[in-house]
N, C-alpha and C positions, 0 to 999 in steps of 0.2 A: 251735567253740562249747563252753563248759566246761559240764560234767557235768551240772550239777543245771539248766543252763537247758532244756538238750534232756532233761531227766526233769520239767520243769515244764512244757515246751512239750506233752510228750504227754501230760501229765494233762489239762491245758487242753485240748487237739482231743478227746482222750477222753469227758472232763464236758462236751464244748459248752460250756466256759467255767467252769467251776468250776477250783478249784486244789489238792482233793482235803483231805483231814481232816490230826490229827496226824502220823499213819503217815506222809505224803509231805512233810510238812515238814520230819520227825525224818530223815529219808531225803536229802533235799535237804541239811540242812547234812555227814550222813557222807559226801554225792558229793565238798562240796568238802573235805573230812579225804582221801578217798580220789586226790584228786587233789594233794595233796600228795604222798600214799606212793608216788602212781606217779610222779612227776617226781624220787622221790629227795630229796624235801627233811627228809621225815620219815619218822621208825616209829613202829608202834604194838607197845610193851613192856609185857606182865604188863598191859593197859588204858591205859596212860598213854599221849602223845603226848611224842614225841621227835626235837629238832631233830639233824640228820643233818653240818650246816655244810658241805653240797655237794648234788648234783644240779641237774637241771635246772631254766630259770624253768615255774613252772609255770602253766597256763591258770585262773585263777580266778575268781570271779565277786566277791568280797572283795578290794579293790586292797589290795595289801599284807601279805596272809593269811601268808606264808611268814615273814616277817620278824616279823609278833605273834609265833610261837613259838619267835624266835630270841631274843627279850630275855624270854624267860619263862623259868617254873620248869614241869616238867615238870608236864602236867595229865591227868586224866582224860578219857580219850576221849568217854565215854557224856556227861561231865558237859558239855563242851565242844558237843556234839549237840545236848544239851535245851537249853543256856543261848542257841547262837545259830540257832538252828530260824528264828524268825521273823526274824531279819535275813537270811540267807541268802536266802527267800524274797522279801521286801521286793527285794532287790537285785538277783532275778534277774527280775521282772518289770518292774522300772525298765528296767532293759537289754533286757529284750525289745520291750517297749512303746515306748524312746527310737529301735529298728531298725527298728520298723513290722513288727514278726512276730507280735507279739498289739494287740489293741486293747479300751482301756476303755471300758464299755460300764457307765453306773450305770443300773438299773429297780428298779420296786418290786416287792417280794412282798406277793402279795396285796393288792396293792392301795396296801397304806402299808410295808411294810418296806424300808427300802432298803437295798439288793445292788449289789455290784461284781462283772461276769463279764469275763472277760478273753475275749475271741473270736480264737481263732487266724488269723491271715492265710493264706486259702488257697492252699494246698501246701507250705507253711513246715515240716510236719511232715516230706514225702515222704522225703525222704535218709536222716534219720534212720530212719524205719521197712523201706526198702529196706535199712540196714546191717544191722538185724535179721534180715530178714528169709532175706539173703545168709549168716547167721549160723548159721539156723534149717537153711539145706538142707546144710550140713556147712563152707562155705568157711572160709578161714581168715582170722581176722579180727582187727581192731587191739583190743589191751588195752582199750583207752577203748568200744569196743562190747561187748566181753567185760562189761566194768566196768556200763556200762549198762544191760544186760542183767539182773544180777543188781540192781541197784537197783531197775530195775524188778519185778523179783521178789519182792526186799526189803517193797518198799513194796503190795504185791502188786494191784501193776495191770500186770502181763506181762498177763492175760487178758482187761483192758480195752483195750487200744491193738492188738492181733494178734489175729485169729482162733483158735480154740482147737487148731486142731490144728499153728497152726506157734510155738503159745505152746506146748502140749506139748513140739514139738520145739527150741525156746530151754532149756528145762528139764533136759530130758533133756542135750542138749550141756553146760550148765554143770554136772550132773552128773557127766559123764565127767571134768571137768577135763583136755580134750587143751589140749596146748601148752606157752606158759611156764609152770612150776612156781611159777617166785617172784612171778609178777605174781598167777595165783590166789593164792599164799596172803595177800600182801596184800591182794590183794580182800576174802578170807575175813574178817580181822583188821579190817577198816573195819566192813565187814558186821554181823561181831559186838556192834560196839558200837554200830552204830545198833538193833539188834535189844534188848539192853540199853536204851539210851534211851529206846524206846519199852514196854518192860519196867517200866520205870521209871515213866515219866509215866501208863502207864494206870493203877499200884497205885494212884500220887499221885490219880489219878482218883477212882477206885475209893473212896480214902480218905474223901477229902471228901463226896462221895455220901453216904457210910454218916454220916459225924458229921453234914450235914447235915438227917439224916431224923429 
């Protein structure tokens, strides 16, 4: 399962059916940027994104995602984040929803507002939160749980999906950075520019608030 559905999937078990604010949608499109870098298709240079012309196919939730960047001109990470946030999302609940792992679910708030909850199919989360969790008490664990791990931190629901004291210990480990060298720092390097992104979209925020007052 690629990156950002199993960071979308625990948002969802997390919120009882929510899909989480900015932060985890800006976070969801760096999972699939980030899963690019780990299959070797791309880097991330001085911000930019940079096709690589080898590695491996990589698992994406965007059919085709490796090959946009290979008839392009080299683009800004952060910018690339904010601009496809909500198709990312869009795409990865399609696919969750077409597998029978979440289920839509329209009510109204309060009365008359009407809300989409996505309801997780139970136990559809378990695996993934056992790889966490395997992660948490020191084992040694695959890049893509490494990677997730900090997503979830990123986007900062490690404290909502884990208990607190083995979200501690998730923390602490990515901390240490044991293991491959080159996989954390491309972690790092994704991370950054979703961190950016969302950098970005709150000033954008922020902006229009103030002109609009």
């Amino acid at each position: 399962m690629p990156l950002a559905e199993r960071l979308l999937l625990l948002t969802a078990w997390a919120d009882e059916g929510g899909t989480g604010g900015e932060t985890t949608e800006l976070t969801l499109a760096g999972a699939e940027l980030l899963e690019l870098v780990l299959a070797g298709r791309v880097n991330i240079r001085n911000g930019s994104i940079r096709t690589t012309g080898s590695g491996e196919r990589p698992t994406t939730v965007l059919e085709g995602l490796a090959e946009e960047f290979e008839t392009n001109e080299p683009i800004e990470a952060a910018d690339w984040i904010g601009g496809n946030a909500g198709r990312v999302r869009d795409a990865c609940l399609r696919n969750l929803t077409d597998r029978g792992l979440v289920h839509e679910q329209r009510k109204r708030r309060w009365g008359f507002w009407p809300v989409r909850q996505y309801v997780v199919e139970p136990g559809a989360q378990q695996s993934t939160l056992d790889e966490l969790r395997e992660f948490a008490t020191g084992s040694d664990s695959a890049r893509k749980v490494v990677a997730l791990a900090e997503l979830l931190r990123t986007a900062e629901r490690l404290h909502d999906v884990l208990p607190e004291a083995e979200a501690r210990e998730v923390a602490r480990r990515l901390d240490e950075h044991d293991g491959d060298t080159a996989v954390h720092e491309a972690i790092d390097k994704a991370v950054e520019q979703v961190r950016l992104a969302v950098q970005t979209a709150t000033t954008a925020g922020a902006f229009v608030a103030v002109t609009n007052t």
